[in-house]
DOPA-60233 format. One record per atom (N, C-alpha, C): residue in three letters; y, z, x. Coordinates in steps of 0.05 Angstrom, whole numbers, plus 5000, padded with zeros to 4 digits. Atoms other than C-alpha are relative to their C-alpha. Last residue first. Layout:
# residues N
<rec rest="ala" y="Y" z="Z" x="X"/>
...
# end
This chain:
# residues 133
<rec rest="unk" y="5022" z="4997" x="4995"/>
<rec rest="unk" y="2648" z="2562" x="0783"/>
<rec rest="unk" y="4992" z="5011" x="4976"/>
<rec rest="unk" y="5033" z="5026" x="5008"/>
<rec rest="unk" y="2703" z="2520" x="0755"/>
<rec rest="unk" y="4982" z="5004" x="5006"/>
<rec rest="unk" y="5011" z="5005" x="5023"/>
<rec rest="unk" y="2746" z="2587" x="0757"/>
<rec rest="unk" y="4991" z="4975" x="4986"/>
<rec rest="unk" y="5019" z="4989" x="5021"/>
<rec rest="unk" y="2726" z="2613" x="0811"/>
<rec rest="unk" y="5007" z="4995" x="4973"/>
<rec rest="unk" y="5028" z="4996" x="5005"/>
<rec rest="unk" y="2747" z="2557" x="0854"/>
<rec rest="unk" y="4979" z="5019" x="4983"/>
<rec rest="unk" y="5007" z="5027" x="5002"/>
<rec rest="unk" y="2813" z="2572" x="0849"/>
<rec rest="unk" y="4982" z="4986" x="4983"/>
<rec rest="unk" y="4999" z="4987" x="5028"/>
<rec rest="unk" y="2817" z="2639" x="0864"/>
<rec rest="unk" y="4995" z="4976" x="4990"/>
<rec rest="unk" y="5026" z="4983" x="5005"/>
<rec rest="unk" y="2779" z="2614" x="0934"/>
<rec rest="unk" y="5006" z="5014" x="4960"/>
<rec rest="unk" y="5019" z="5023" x="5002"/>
<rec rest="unk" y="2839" z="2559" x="0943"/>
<rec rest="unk" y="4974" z="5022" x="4996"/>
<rec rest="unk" y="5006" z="5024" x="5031"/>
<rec rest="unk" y="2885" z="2607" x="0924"/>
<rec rest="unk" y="4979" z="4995" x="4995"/>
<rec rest="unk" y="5004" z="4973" x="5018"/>
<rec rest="unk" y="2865" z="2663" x="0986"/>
<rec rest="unk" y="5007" z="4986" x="4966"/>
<rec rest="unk" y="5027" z="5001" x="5009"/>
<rec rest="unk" y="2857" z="2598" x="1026"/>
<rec rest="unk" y="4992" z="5020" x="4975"/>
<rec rest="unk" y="5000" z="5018" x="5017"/>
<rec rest="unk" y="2933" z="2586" x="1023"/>
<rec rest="unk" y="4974" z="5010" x="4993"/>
<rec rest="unk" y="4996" z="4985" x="5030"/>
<rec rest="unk" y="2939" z="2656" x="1053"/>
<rec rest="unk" y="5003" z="4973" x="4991"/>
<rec rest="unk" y="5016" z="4980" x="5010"/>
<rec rest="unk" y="2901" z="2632" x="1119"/>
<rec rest="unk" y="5009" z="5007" x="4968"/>
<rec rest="unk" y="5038" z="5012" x="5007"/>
<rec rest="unk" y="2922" z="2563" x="1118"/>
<rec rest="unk" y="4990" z="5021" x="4992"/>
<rec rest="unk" y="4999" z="5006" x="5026"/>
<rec rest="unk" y="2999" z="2595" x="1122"/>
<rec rest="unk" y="4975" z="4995" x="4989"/>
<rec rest="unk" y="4998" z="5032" x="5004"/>
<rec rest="unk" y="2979" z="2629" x="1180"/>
<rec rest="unk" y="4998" z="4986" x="4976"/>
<rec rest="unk" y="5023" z="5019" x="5002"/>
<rec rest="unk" y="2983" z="2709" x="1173"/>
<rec rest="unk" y="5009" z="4965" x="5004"/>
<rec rest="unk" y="5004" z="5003" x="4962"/>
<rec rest="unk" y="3038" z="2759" x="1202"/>
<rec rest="unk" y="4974" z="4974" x="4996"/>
<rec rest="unk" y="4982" z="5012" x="4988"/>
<rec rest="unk" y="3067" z="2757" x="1124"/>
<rec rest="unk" y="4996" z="4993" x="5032"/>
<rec rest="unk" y="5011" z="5025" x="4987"/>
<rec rest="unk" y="3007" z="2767" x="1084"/>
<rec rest="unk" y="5016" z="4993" x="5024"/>
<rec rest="unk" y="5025" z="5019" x="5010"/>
<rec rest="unk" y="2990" z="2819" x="1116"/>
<rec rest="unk" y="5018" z="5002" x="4966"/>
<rec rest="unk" y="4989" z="5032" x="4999"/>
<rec rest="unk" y="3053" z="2859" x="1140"/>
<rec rest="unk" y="4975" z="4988" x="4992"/>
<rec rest="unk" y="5007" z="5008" x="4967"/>
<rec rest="unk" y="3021" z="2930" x="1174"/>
<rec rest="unk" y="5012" z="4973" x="4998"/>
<rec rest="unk" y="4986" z="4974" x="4983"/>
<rec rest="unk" y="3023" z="2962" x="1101"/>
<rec rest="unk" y="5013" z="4984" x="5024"/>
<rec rest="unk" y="4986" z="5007" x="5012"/>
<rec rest="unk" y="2991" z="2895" x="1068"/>
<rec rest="unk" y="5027" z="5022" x="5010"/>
<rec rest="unk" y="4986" z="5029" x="4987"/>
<rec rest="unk" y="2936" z="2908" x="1119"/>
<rec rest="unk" y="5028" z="4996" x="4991"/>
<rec rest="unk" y="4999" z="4993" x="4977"/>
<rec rest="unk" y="2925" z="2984" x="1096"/>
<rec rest="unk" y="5020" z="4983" x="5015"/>
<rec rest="unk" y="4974" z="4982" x="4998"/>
<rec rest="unk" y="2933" z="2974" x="1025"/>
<rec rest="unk" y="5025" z="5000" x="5033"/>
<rec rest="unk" y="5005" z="4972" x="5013"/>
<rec rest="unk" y="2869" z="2923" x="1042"/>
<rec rest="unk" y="5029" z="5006" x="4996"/>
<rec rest="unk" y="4990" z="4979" x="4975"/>
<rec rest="unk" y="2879" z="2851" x="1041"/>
<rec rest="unk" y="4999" z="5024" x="4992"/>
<rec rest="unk" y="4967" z="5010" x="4993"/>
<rec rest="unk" y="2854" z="2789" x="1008"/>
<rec rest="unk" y="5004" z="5018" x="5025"/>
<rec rest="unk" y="5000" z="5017" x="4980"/>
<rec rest="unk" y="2780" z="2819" x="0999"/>
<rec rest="unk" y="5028" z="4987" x="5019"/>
<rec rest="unk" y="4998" z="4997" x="4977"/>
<rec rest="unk" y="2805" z="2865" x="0961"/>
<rec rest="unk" y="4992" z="4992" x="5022"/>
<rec rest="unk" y="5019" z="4988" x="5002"/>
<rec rest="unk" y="2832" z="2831" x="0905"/>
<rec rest="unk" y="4994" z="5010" x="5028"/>
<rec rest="unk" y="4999" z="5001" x="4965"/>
<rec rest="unk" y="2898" z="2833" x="0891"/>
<rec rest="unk" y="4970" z="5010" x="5007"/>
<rec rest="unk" y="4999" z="4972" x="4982"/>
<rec rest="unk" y="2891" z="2830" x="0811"/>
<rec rest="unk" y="4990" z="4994" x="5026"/>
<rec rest="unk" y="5025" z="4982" x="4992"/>
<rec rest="unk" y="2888" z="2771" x="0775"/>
<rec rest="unk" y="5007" z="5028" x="5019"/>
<rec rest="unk" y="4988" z="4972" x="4990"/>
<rec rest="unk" y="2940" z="2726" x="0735"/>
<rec rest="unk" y="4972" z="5007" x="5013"/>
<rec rest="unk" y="5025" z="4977" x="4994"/>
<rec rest="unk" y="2940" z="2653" x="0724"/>
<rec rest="unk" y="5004" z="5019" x="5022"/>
<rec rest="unk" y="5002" z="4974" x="4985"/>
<rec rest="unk" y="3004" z="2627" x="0705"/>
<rec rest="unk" y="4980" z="5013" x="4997"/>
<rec rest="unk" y="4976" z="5000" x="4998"/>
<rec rest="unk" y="3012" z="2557" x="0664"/>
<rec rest="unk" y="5014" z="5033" x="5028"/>
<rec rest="unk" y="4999" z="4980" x="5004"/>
<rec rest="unk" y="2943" z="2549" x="0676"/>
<rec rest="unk" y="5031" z="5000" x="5005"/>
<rec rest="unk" y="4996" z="4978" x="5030"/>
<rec rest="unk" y="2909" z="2497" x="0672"/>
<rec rest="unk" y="5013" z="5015" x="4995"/>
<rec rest="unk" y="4996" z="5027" x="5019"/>
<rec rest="unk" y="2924" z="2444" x="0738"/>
<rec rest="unk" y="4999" z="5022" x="4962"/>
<rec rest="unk" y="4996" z="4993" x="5026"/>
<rec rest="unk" y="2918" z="2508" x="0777"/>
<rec rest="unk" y="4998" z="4983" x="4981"/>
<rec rest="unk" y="5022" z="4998" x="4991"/>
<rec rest="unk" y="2904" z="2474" x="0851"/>
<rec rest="unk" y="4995" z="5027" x="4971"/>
<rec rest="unk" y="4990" z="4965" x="5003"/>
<rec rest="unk" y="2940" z="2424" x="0835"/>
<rec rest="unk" y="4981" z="5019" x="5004"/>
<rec rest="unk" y="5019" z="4980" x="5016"/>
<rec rest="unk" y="2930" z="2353" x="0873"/>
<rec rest="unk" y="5012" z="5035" x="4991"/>
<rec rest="unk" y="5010" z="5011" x="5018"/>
<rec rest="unk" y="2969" z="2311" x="0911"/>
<rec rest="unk" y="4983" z="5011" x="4974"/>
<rec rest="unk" y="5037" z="5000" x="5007"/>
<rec rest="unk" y="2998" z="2358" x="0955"/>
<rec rest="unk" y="5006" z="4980" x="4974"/>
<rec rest="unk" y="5004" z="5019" x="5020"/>
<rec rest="unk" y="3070" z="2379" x="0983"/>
<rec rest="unk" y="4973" z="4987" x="5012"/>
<rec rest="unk" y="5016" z="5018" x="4989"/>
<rec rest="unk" y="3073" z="2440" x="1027"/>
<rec rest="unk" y="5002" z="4982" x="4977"/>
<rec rest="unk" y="4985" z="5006" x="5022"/>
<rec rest="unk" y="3119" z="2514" x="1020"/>
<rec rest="unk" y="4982" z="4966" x="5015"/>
<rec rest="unk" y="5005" z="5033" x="4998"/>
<rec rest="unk" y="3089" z="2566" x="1052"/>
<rec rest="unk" y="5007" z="4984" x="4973"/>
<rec rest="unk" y="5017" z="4986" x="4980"/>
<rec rest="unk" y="3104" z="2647" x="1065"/>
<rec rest="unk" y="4989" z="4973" x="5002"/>
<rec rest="unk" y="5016" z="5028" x="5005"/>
<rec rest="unk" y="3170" z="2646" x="1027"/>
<rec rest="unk" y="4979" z="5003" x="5027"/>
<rec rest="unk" y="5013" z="5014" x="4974"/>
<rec rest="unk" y="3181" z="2719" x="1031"/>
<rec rest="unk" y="4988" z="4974" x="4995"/>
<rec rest="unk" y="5012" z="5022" x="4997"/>
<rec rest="unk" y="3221" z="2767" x="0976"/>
<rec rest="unk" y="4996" z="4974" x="5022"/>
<rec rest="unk" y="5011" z="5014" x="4984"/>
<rec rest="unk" y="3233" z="2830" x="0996"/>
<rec rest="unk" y="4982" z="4978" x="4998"/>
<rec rest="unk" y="4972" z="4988" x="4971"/>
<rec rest="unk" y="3243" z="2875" x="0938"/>
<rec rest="unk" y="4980" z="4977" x="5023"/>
<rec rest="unk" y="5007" z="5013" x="4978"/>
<rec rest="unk" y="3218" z="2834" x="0866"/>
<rec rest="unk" y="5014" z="5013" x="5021"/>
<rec rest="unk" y="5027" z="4996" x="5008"/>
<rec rest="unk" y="3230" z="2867" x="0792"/>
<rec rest="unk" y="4984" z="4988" x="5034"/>
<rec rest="unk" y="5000" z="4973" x="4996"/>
<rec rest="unk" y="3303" z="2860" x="0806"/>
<rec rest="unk" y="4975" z="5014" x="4999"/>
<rec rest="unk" y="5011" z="4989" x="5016"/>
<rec rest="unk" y="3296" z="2780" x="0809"/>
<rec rest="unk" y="4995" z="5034" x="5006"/>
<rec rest="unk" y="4987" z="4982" x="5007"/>
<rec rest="unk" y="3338" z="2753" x="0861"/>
<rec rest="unk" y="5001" z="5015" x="4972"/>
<rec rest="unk" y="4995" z="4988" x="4978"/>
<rec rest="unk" y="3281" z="2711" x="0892"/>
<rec rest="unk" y="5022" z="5019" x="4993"/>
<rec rest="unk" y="5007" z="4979" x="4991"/>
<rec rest="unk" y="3251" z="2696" x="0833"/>
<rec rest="unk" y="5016" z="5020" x="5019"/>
<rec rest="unk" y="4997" z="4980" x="5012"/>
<rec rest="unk" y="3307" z="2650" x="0811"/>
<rec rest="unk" y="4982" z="5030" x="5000"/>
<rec rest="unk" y="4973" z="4982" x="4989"/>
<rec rest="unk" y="3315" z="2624" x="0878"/>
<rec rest="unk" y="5001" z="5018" x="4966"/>
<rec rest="unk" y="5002" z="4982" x="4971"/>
<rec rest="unk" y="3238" z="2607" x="0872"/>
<rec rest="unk" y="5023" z="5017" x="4998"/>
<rec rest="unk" y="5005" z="4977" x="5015"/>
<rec rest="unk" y="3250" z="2579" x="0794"/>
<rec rest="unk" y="4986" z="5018" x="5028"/>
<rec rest="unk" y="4981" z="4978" x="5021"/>
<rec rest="unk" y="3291" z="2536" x="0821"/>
<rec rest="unk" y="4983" z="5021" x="4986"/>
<rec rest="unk" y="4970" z="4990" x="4988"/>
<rec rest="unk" y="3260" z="2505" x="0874"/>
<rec rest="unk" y="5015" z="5021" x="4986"/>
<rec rest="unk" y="4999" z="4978" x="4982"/>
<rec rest="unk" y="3205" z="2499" x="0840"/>
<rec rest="unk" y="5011" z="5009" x="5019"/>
<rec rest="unk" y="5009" z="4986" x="5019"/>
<rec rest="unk" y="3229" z="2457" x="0787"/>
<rec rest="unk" y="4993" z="5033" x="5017"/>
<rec rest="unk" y="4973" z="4988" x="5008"/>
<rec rest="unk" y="3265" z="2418" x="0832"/>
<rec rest="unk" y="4992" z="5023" x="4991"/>
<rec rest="unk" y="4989" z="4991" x="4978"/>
<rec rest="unk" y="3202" z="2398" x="0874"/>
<rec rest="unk" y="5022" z="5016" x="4998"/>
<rec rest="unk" y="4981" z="5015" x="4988"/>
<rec rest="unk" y="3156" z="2385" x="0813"/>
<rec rest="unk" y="5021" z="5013" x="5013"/>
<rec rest="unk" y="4979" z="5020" x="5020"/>
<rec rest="unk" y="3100" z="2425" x="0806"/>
<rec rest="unk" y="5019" z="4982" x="5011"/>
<rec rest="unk" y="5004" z="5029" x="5007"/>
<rec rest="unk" y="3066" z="2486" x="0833"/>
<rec rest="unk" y="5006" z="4986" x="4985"/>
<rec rest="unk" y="4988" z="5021" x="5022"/>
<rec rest="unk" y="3074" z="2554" x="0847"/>
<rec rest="unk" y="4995" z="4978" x="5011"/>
<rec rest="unk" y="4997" z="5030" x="5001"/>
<rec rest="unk" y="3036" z="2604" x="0878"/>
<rec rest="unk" y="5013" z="4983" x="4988"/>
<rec rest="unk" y="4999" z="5014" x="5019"/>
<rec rest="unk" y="3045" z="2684" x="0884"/>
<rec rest="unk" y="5001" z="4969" x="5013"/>
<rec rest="unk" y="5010" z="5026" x="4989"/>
<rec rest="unk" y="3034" z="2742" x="0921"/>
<rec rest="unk" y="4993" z="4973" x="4981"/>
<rec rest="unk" y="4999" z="5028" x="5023"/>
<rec rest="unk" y="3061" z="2800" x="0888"/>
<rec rest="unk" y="4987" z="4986" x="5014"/>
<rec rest="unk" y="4997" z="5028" x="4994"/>
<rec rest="unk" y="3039" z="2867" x="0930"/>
<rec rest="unk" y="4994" z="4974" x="4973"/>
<rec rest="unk" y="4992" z="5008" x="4983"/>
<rec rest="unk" y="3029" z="2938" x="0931"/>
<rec rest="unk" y="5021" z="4978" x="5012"/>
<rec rest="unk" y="4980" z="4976" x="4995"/>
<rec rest="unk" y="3024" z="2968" x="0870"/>
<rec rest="unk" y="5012" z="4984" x="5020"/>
<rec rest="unk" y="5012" z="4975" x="4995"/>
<rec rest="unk" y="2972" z="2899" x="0852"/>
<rec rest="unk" y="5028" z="5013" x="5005"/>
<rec rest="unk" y="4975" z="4973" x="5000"/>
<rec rest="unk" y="2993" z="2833" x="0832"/>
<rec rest="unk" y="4979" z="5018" x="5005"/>
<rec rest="unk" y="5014" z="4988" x="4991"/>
<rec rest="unk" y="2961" z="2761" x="0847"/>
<rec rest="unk" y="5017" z="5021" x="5005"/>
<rec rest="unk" y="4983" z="4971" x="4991"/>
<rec rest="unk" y="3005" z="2712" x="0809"/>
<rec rest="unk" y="4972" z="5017" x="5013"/>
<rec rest="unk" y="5018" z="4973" x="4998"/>
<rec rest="unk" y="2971" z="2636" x="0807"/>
<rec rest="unk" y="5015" z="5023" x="5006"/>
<rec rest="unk" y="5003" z="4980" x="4976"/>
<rec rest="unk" y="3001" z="2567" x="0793"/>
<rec rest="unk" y="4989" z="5033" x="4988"/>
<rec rest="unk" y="5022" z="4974" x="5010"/>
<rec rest="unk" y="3031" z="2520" x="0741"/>
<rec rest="unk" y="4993" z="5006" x="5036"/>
<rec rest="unk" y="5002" z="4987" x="4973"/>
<rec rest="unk" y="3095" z="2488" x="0734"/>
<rec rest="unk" y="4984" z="5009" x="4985"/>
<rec rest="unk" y="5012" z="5016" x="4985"/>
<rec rest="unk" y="3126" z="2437" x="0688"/>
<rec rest="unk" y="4980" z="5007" x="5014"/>
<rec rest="unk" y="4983" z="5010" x="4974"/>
<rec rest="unk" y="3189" z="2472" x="0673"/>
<rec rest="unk" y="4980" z="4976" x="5020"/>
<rec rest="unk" y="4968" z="5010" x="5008"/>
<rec rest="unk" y="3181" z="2486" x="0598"/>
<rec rest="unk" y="4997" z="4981" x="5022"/>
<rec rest="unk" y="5011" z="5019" x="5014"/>
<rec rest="unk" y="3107" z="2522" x="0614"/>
<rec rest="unk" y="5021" z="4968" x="4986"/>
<rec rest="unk" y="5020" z="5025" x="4973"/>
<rec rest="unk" y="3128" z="2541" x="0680"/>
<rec rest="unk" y="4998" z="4986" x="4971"/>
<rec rest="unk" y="4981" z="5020" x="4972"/>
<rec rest="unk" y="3183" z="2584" x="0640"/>
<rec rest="unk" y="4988" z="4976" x="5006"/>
<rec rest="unk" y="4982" z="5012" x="5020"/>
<rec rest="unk" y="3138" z="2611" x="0575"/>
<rec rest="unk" y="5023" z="4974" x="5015"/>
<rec rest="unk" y="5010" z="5007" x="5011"/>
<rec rest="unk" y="3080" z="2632" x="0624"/>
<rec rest="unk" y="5017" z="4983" x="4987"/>
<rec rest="unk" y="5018" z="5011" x="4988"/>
<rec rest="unk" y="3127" z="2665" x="0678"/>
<rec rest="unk" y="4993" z="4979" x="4980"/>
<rec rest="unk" y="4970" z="5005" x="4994"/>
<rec rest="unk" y="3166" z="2714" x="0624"/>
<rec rest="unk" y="4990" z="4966" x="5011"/>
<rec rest="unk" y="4985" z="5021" x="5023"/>
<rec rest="unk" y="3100" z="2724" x="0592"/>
<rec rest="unk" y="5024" z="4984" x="5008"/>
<rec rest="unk" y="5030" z="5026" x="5004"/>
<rec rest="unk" y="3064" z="2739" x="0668"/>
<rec rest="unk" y="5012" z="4992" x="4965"/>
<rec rest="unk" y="4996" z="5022" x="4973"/>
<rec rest="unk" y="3126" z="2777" x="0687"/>
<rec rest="unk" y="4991" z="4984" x="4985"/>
<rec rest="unk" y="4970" z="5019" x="4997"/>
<rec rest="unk" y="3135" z="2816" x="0625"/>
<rec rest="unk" y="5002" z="4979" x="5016"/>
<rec rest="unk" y="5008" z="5012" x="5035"/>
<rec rest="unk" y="3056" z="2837" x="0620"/>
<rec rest="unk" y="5026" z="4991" x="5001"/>
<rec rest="unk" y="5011" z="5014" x="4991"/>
<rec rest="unk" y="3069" z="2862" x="0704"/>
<rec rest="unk" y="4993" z="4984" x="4971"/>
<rec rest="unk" y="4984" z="5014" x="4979"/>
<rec rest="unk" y="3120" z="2902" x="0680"/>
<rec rest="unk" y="4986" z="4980" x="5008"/>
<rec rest="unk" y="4983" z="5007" x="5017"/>
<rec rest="unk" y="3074" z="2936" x="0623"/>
<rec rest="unk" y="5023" z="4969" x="5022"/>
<rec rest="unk" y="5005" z="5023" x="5012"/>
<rec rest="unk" y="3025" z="2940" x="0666"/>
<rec rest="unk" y="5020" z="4997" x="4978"/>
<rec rest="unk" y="5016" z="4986" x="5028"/>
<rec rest="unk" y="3062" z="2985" x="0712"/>
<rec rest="unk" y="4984" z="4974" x="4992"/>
<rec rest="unk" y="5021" z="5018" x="5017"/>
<rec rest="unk" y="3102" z="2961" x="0777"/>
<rec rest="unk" y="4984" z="5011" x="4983"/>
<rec rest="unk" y="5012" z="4990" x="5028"/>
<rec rest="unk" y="3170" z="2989" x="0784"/>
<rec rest="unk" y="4979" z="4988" x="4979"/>
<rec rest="unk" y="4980" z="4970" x="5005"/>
<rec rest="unk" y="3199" z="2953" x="0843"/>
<rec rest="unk" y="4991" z="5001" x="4964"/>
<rec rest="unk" y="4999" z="4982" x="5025"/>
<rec rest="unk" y="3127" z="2909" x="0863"/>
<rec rest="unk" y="5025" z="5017" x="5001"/>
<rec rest="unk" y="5012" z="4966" x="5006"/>
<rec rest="unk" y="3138" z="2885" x="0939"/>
<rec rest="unk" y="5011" z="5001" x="4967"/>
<rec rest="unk" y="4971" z="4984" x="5005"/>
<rec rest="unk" y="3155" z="2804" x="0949"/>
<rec rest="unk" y="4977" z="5031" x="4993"/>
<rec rest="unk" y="5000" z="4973" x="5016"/>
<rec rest="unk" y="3105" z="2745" x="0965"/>
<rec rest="unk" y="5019" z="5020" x="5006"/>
<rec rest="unk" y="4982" z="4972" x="4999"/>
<rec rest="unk" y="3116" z="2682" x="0968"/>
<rec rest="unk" y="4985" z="5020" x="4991"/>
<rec rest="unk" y="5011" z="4977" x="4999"/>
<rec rest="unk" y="3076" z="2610" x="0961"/>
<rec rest="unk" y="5018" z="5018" x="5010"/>
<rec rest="unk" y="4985" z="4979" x="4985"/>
<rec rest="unk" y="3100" z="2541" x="0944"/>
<rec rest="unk" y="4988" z="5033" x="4994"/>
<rec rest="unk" y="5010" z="4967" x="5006"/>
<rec rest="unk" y="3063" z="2484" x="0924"/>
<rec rest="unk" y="5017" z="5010" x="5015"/>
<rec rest="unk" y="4994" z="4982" x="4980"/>
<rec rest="unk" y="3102" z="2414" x="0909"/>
<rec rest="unk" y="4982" z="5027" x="4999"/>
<rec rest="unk" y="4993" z="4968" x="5019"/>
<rec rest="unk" y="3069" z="2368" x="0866"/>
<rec rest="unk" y="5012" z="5013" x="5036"/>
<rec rest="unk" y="4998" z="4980" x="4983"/>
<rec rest="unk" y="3073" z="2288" x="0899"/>
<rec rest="unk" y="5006" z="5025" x="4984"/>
<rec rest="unk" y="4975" z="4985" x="4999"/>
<rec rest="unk" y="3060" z="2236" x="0846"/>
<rec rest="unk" y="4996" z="5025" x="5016"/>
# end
């Protein structure tokens, strides 16, 4: 069965941990209903997020990001059907923007958005991997 992934990212409006602890329950309780799993990667800067699942599912819970008040400038940045998840656990795994990804700097200047989808898919596919390493 074909999963859809889809990737976006949007600028933090009024990011704290508290805000970012709403998302990731809000998130968690949704995907977990809807089917969907995938990866958030938050910092001040920058959301950058994955989803995965079935095609409706994330469809809809894109357009419901997308005019989420907690989200400015939201950016579909790739959207690909796959056989495989690249979460299969995790109804929303969280981590912090690490800095390898992109500095302040980059994310300033557009990174992810001037990048090739391959490039910010890989930035999964390495969170990924750490956690069956």
């Amino acid at each position: 069965m074909a999963i859809t992934q889809l990737i976006y990212c949007s600028q933090p409006f009024g990011f704290d941990d508290a805000m970012l602890g709403g998302i990731l329950l809000q998130a968690r309780r949704n995907n977990a209903r809807d089917g969907l799993t995938g990866a958030l990667i938050a910092r001040g800067d920058i959301y950058i997020q994955l989803l995965e699942g079935p095609a409706a599912a994330v469809a809809t819970t894109f357009a419901r990001i997308a005019v989420d008040n907690r989200h400015l400038a939201v950016a579909r940045l790739s959207e690909i059907e796959t056989e495989a998840r690249l979460f299969p656990t995790w109804t929303m795994r969280d981590d912090v923007a690490p800095s390898w990804a992109w500095s302040a700097a980059e994310v300033e200047r557009g990174a992810p958005l001037n990048l090739p989808a391959a490039d910010v898919r890989a930035v999964f596919e390495r969170l990924a991997r750490l956690d069956v390493a």
